[in-house]
mmCIF file of the N, C-alpha and C atoms, coordinates in Angstrom:
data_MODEL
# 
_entry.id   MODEL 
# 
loop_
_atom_site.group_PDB 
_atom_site.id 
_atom_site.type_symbol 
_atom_site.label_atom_id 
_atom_site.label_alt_id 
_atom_site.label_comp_id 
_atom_site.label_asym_id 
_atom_site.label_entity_id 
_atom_site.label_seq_id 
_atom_site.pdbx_PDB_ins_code 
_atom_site.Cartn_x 
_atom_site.Cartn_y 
_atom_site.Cartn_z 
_atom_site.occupancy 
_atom_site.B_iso_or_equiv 
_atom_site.pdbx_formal_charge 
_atom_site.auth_seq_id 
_atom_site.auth_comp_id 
_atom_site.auth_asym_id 
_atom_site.auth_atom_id 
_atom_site.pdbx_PDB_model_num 
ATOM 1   N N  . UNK A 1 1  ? 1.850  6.149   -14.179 1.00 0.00 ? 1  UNK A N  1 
ATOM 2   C CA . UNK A 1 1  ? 3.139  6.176   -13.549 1.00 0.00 ? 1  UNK A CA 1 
ATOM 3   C C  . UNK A 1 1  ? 3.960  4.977   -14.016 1.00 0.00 ? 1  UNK A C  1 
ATOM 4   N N  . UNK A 1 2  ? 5.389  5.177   -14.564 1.00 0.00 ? 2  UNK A N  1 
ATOM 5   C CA . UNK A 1 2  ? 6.083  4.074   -15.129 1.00 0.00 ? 2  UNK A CA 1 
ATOM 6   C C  . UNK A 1 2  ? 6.679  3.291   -13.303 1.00 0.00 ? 2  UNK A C  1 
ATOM 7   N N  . UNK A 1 3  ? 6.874  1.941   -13.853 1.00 0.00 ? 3  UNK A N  1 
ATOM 8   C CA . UNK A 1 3  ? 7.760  1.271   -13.060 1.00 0.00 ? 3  UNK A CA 1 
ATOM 9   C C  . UNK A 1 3  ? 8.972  0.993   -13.197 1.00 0.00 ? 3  UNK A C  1 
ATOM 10  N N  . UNK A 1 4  ? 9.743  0.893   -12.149 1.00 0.00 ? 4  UNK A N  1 
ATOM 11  C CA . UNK A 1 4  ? 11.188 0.819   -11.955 1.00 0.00 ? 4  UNK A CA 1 
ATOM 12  C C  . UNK A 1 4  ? 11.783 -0.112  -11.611 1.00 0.00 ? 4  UNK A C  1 
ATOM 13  N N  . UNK A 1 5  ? 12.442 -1.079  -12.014 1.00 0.00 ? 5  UNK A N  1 
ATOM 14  C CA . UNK A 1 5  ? 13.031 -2.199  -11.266 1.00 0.00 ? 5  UNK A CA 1 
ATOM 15  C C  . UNK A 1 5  ? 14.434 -1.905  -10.710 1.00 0.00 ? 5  UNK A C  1 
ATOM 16  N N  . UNK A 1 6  ? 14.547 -1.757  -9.337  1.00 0.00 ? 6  UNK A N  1 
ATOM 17  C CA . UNK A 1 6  ? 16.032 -1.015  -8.880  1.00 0.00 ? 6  UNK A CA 1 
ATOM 18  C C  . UNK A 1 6  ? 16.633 -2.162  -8.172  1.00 0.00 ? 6  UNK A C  1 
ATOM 19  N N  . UNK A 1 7  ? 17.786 -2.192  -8.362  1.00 0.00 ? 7  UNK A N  1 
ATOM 20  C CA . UNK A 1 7  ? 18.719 -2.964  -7.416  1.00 0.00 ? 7  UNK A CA 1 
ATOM 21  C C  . UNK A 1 7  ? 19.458 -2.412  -6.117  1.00 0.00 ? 7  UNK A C  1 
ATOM 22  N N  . UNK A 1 8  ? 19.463 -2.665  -4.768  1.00 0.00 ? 8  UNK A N  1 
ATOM 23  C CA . UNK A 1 8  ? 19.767 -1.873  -3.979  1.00 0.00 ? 8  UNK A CA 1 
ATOM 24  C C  . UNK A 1 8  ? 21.875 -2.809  -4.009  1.00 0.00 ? 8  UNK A C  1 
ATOM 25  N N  . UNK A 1 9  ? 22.526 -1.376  -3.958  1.00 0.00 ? 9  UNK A N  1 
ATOM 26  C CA . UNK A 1 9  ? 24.100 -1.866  -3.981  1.00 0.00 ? 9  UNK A CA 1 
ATOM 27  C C  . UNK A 1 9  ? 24.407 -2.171  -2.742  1.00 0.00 ? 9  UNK A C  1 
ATOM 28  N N  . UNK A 1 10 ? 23.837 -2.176  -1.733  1.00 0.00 ? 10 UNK A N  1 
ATOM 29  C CA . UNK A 1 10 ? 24.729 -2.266  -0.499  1.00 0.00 ? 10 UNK A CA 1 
ATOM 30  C C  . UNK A 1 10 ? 24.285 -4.008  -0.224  1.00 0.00 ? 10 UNK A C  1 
ATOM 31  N N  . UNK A 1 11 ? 23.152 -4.275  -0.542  1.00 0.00 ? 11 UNK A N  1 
ATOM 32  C CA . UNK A 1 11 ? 22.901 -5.771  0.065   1.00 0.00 ? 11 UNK A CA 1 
ATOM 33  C C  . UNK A 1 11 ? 21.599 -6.367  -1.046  1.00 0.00 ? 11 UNK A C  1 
ATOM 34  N N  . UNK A 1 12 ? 22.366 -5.880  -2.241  1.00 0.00 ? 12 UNK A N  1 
ATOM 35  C CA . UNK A 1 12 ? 21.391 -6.684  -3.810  1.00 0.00 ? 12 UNK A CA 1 
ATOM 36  C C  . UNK A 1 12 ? 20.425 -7.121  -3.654  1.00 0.00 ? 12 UNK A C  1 
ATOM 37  N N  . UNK A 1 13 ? 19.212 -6.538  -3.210  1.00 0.00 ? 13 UNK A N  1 
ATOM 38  C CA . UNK A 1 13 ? 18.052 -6.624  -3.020  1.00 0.00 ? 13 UNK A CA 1 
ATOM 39  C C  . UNK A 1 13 ? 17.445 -6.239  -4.597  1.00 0.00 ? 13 UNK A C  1 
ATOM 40  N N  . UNK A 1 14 ? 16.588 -7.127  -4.892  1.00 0.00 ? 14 UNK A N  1 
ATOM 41  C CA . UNK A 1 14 ? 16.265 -6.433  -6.423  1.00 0.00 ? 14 UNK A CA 1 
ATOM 42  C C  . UNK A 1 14 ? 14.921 -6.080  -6.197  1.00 0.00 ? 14 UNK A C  1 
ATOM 43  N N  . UNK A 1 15 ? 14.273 -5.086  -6.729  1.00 0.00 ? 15 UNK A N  1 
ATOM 44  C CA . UNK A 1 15 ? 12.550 -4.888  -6.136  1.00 0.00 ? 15 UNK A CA 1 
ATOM 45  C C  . UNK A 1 15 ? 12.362 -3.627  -7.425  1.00 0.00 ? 15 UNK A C  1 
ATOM 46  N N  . UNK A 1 16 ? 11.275 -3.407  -7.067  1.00 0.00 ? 16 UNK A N  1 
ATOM 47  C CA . UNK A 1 16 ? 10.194 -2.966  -8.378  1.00 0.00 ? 16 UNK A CA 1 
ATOM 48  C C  . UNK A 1 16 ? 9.439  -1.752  -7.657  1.00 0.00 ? 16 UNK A C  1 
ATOM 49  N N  . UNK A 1 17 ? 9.245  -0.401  -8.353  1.00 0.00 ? 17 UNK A N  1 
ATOM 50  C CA . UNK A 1 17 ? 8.584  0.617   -7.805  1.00 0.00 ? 17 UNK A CA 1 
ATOM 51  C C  . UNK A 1 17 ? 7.809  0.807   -8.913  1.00 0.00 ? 17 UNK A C  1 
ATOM 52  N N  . UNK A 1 18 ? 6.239  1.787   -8.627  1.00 0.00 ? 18 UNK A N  1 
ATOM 53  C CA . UNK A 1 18 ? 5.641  2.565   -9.309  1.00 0.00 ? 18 UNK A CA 1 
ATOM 54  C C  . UNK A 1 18 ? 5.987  3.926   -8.625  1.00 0.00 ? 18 UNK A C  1 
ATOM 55  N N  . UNK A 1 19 ? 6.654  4.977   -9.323  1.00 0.00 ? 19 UNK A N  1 
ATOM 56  C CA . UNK A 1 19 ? 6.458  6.332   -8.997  1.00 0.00 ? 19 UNK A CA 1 
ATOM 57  C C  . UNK A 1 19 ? 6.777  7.412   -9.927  1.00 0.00 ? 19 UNK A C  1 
ATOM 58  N N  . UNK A 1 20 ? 6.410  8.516   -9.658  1.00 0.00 ? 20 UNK A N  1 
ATOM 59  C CA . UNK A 1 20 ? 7.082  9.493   -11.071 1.00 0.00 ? 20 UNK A CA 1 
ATOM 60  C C  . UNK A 1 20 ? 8.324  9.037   -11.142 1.00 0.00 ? 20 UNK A C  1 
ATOM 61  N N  . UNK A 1 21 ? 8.884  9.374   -12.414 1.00 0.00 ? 21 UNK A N  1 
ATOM 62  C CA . UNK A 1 21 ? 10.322 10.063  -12.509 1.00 0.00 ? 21 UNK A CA 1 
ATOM 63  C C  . UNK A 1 21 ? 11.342 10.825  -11.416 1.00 0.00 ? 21 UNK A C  1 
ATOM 64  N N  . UNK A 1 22 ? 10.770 11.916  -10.921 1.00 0.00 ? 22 UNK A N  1 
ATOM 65  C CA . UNK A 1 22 ? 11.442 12.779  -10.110 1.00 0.00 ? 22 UNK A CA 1 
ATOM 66  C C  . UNK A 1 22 ? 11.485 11.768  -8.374  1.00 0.00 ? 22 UNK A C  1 
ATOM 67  N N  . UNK A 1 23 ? 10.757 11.002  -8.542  1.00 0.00 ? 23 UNK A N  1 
ATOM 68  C CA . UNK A 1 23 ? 10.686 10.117  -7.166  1.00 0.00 ? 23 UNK A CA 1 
ATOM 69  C C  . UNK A 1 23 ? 11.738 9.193   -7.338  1.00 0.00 ? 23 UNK A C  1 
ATOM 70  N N  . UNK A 1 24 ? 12.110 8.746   -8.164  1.00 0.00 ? 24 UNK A N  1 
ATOM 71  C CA . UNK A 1 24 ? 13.219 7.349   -8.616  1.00 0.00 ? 24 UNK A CA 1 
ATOM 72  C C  . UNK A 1 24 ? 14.227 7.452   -7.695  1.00 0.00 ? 24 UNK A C  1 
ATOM 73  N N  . UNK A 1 25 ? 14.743 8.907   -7.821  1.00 0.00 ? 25 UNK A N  1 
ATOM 74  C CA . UNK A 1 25 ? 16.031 8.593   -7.394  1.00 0.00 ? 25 UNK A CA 1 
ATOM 75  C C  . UNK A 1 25 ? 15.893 9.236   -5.768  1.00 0.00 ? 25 UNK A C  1 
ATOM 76  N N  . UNK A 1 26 ? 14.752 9.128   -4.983  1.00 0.00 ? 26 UNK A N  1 
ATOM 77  C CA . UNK A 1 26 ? 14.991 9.092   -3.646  1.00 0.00 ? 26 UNK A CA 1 
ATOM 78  C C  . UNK A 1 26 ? 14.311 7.968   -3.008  1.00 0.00 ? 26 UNK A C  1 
ATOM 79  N N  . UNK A 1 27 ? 14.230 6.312   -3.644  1.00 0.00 ? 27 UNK A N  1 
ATOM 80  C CA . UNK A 1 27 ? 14.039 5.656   -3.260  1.00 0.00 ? 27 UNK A CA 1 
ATOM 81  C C  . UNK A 1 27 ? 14.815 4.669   -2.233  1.00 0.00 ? 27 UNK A C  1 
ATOM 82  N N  . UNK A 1 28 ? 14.251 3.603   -1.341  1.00 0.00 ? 28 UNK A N  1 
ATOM 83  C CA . UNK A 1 28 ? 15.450 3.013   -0.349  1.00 0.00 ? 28 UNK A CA 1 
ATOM 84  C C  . UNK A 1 28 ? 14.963 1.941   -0.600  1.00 0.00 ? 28 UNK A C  1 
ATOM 85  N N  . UNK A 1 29 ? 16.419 1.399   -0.137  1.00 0.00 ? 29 UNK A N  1 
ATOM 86  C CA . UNK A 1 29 ? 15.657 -0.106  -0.329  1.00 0.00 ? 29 UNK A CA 1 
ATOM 87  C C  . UNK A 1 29 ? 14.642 -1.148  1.391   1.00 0.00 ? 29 UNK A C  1 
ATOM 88  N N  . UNK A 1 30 ? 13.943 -1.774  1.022   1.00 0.00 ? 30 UNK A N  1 
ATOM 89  C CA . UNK A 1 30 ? 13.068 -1.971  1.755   1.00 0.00 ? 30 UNK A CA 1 
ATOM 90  C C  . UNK A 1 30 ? 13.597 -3.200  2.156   1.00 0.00 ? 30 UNK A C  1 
ATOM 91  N N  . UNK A 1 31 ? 14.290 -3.528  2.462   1.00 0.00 ? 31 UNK A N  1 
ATOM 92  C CA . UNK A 1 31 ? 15.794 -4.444  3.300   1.00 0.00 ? 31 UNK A CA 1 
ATOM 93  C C  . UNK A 1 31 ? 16.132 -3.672  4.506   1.00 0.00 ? 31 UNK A C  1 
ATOM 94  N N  . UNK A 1 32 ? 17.228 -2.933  3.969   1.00 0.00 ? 32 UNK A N  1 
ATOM 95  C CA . UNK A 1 32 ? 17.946 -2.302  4.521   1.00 0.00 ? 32 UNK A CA 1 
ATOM 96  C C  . UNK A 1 32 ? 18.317 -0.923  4.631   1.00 0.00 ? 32 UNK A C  1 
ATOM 97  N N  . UNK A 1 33 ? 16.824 -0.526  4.232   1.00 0.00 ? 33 UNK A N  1 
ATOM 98  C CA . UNK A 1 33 ? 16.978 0.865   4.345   1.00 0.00 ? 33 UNK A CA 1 
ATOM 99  C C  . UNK A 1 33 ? 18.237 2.183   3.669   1.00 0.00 ? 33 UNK A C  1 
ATOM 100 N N  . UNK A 1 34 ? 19.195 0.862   2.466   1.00 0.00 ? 34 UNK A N  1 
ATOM 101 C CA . UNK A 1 34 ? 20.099 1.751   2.219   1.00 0.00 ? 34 UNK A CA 1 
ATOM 102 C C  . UNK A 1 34 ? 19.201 3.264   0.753   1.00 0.00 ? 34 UNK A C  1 
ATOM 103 N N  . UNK A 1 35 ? 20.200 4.102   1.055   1.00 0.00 ? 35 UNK A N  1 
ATOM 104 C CA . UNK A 1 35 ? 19.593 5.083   -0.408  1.00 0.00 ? 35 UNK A CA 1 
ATOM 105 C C  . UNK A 1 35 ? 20.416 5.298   -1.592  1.00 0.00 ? 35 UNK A C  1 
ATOM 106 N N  . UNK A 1 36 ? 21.521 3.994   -1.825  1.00 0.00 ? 36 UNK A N  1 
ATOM 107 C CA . UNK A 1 36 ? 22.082 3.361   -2.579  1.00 0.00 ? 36 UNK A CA 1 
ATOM 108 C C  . UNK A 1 36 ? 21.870 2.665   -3.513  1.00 0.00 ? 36 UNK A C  1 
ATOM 109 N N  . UNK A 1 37 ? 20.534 3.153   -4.055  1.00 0.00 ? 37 UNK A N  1 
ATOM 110 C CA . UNK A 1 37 ? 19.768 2.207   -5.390  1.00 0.00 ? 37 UNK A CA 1 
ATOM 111 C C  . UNK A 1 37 ? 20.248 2.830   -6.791  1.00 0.00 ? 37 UNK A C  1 
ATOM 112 N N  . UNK A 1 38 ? 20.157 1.714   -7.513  1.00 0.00 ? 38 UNK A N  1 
ATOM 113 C CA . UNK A 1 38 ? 20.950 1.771   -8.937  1.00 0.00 ? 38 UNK A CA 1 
ATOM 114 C C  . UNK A 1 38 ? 19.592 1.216   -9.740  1.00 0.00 ? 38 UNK A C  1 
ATOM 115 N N  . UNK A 1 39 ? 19.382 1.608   -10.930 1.00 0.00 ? 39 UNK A N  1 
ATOM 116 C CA . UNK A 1 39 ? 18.223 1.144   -11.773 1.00 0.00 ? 39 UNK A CA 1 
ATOM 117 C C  . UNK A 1 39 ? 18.274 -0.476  -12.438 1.00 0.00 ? 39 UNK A C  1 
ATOM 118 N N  . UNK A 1 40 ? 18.477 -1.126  -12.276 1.00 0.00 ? 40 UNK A N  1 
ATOM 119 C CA . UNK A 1 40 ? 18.559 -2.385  -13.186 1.00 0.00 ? 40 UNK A CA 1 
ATOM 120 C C  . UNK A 1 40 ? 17.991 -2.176  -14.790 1.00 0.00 ? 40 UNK A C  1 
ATOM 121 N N  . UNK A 1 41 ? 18.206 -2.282  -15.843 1.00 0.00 ? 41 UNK A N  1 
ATOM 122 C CA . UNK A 1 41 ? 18.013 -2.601  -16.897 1.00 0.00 ? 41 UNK A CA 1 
ATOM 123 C C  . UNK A 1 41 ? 17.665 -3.609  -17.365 1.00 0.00 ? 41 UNK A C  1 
ATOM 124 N N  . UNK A 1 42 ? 16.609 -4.097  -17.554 1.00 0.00 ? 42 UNK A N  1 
ATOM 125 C CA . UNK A 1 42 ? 15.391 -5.664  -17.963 1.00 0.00 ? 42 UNK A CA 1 
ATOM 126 C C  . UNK A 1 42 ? 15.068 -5.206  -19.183 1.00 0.00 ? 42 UNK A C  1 
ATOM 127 N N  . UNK A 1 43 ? 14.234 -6.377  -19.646 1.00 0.00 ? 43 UNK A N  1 
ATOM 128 C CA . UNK A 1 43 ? 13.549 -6.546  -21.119 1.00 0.00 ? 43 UNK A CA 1 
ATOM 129 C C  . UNK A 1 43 ? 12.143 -5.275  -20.772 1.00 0.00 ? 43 UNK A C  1 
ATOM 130 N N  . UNK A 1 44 ? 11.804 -4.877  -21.772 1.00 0.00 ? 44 UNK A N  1 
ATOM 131 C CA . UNK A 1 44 ? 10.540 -4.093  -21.796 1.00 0.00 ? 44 UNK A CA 1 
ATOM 132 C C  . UNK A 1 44 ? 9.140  -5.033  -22.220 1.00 0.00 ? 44 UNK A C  1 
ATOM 133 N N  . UNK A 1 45 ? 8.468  -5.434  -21.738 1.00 0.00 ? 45 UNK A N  1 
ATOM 134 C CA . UNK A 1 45 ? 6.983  -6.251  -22.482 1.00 0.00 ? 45 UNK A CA 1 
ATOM 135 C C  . UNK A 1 45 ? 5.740  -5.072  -22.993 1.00 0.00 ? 45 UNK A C  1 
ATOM 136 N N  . UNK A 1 46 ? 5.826  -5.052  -24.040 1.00 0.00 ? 46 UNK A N  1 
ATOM 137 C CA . UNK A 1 46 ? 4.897  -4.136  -24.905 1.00 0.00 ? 46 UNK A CA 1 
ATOM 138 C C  . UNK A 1 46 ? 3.734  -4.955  -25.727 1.00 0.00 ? 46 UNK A C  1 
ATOM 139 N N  . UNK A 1 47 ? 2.567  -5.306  -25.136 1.00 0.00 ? 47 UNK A N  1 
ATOM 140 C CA . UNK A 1 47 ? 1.526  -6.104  -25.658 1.00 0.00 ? 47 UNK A CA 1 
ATOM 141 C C  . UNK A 1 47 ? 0.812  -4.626  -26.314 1.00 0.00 ? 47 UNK A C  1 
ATOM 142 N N  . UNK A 1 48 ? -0.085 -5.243  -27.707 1.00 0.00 ? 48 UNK A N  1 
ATOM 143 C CA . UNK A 1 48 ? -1.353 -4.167  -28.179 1.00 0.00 ? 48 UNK A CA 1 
ATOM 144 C C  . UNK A 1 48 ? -1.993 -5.543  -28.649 1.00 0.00 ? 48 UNK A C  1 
ATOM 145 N N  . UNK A 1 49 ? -2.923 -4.466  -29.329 1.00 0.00 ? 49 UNK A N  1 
ATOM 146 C CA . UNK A 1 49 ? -3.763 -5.628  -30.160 1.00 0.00 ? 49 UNK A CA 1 
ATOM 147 C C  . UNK A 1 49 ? -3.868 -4.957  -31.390 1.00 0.00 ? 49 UNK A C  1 
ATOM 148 N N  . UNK A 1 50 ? -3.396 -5.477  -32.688 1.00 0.00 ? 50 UNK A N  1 
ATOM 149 C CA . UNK A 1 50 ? -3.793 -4.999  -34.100 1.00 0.00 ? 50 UNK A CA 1 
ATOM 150 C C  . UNK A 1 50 ? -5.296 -4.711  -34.794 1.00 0.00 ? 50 UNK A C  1 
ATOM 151 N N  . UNK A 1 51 ? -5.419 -3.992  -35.894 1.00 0.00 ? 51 UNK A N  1 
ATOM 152 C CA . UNK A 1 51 ? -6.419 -3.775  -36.519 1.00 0.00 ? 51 UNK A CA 1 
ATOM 153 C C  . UNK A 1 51 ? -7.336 -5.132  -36.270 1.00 0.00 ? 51 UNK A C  1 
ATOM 154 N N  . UNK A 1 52 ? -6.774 -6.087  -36.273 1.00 0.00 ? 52 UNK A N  1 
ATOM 155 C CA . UNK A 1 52 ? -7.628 -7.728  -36.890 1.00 0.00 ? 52 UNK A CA 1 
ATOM 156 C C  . UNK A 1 52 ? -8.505 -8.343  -35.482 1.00 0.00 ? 52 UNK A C  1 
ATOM 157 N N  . UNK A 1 53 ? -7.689 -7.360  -34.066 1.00 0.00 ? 53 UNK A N  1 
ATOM 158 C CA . UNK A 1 53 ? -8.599 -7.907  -32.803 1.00 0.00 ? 53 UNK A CA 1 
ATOM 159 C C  . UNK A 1 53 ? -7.046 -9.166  -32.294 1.00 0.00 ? 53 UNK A C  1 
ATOM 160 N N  . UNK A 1 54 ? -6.066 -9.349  -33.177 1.00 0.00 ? 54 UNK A N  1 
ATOM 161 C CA . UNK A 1 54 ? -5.483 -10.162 -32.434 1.00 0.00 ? 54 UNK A CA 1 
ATOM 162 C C  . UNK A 1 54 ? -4.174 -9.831  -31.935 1.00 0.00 ? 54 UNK A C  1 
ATOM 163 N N  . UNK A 1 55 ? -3.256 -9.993  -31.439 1.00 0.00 ? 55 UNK A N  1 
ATOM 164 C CA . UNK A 1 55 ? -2.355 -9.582  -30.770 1.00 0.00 ? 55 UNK A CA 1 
ATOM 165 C C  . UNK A 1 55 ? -1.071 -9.126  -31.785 1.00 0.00 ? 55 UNK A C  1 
ATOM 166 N N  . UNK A 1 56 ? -0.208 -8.293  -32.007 1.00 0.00 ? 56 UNK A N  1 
ATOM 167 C CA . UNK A 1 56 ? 0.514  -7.479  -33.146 1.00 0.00 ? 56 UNK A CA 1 
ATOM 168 C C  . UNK A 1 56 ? 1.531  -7.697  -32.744 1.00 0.00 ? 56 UNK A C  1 
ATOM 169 N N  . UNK A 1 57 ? 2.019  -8.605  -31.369 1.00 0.00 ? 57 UNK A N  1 
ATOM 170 C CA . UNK A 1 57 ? 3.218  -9.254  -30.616 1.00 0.00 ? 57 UNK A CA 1 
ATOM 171 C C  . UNK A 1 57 ? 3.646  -10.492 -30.998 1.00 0.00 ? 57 UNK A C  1 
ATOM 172 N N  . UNK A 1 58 ? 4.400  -11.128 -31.791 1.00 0.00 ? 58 UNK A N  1 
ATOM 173 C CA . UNK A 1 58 ? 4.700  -12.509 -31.576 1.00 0.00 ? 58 UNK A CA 1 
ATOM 174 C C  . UNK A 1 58 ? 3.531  -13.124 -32.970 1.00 0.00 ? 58 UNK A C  1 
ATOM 175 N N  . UNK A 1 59 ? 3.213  -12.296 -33.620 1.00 0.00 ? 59 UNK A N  1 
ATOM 176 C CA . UNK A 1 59 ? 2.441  -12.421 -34.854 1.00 0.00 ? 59 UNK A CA 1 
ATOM 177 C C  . UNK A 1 59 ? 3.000  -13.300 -35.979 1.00 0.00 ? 59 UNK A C  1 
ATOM 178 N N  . UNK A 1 60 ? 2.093  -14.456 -36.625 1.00 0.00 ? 60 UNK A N  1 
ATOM 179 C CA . UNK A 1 60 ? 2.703  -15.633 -37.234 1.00 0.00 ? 60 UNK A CA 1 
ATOM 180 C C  . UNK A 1 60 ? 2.622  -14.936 -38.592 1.00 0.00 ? 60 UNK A C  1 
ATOM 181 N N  . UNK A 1 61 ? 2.327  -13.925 -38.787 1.00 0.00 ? 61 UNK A N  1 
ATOM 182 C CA . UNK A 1 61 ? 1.762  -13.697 -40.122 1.00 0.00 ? 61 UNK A CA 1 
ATOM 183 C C  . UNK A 1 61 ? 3.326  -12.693 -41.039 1.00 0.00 ? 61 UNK A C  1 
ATOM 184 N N  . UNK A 1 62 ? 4.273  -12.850 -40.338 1.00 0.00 ? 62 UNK A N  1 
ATOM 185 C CA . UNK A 1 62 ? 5.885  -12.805 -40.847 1.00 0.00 ? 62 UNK A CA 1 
ATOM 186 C C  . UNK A 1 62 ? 6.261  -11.521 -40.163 1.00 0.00 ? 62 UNK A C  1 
ATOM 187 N N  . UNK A 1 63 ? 7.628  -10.699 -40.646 1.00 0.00 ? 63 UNK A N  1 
ATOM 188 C CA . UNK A 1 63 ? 8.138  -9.556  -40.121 1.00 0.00 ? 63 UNK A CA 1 
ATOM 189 C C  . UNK A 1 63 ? 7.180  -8.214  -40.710 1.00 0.00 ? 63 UNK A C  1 
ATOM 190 N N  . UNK A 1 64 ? 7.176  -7.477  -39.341 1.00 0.00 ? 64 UNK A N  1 
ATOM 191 C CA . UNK A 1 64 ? 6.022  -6.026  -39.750 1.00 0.00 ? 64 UNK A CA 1 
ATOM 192 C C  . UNK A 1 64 ? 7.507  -5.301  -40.214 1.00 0.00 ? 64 UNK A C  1 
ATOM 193 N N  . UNK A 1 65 ? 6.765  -4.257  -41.434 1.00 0.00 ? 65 UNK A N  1 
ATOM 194 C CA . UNK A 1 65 ? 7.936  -3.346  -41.600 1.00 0.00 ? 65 UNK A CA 1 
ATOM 195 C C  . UNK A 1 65 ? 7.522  -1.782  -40.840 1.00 0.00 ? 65 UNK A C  1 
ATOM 196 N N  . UNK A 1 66 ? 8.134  -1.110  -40.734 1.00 0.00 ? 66 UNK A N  1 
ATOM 197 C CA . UNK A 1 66 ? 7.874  0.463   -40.530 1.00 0.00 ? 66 UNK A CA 1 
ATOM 198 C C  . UNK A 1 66 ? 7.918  1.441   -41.189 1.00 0.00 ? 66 UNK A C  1 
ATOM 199 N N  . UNK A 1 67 ? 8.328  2.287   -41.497 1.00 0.00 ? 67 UNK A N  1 
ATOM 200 C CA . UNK A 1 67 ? 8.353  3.055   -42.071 1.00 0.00 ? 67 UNK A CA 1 
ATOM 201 C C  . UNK A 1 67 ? 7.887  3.900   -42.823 1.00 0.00 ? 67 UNK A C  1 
# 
């Protein structure tokens, strides 16, 4: 299940859910009970670990290409 970081509009409460998709948008906020939540947009953190056992994030060994 992805997480959600929502901001509630009536009294900017910022807070964090795990639930499906189809649950998102009947969440409240746990303040004030409003059902006035908006999604916030944050950084994504995507850790793996490469072929070598060491981390493929933040890797000293220069730019990965794709393609």
């Amino acid at each position: 299940m992805p997480s959600y970081d929502l901001i509630c509009q009536m009294c900017n409460h910022k807070f964090s859910v795990f639930c499906s998709i189809s649950q998102k948008d009947r969440q409240v906020c746990p303040v004030c009970g409003s059902d006035q939540i908006k999604q916030r947009f944050t950084t994504i953190n995507v850790m793996g670990k490469s072929s070598s056992g060491g981390s493929s994030i933040g890797s000293s060994s220069g730019p990965q290409r794709f393609g």
